[in-house]
C-alpha positions, 0 to 999 in steps of 0.5 A, spaced: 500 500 500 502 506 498 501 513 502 502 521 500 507 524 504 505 531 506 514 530 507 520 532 504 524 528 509 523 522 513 524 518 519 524 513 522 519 511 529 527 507 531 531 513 529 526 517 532 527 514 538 534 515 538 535 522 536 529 526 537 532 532 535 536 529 530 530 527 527 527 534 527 532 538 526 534 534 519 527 537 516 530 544 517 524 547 520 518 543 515 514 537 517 518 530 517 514 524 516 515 519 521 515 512 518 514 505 521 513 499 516 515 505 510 508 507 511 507 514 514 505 513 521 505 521 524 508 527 522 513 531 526 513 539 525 518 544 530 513 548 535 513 555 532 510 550 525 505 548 529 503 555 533 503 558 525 499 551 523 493 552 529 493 560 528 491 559 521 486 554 522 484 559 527 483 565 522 480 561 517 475 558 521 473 565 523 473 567 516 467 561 515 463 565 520 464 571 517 462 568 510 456 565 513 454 571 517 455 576 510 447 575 509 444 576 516 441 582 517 444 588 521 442 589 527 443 596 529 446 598 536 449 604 540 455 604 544 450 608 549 445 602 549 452 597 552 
């Protein structure tokens, strides 16, 4: 069975074991696939990735909001009132 890898570089679970930082410094701050039977077993991305990969998710999600709401009808408000 063949997977697509979302990875430039690989790895595997035992090198992975053995050098945890080697594993992630050798994917030069990108996603490396970490392999186990040469199938993709999970991926393993620096923390500043990760904090950018959940920031985006975020704003995208805000912005389905915003898509969904475009058509709602305004509802008018004073700061006064709050």
């Amino acid at each position: 069975m063949t997977s697509k890898l979302y990875a430039e570089t690989t790895g595997s679970i035992t090198e992975l074991k053995r050098n945890p930082k080697g594993v992630l410094a050798s994917g030069q701050g990108a996603p490396v696939a970490i392999l186990s039977h040469n199938q993709p077993a999970f991926y393993c991305i620096p923390a500043d990735t990760y904090e950018a990969m959940m920031e985006r998710m975020e704003d995208l999600e805000l912005a389905a909001k915003v898509h969904e709401r475009e058509h709602e009808k305004e509802i008018k408000v004073d700061w006064d009132d709050l």
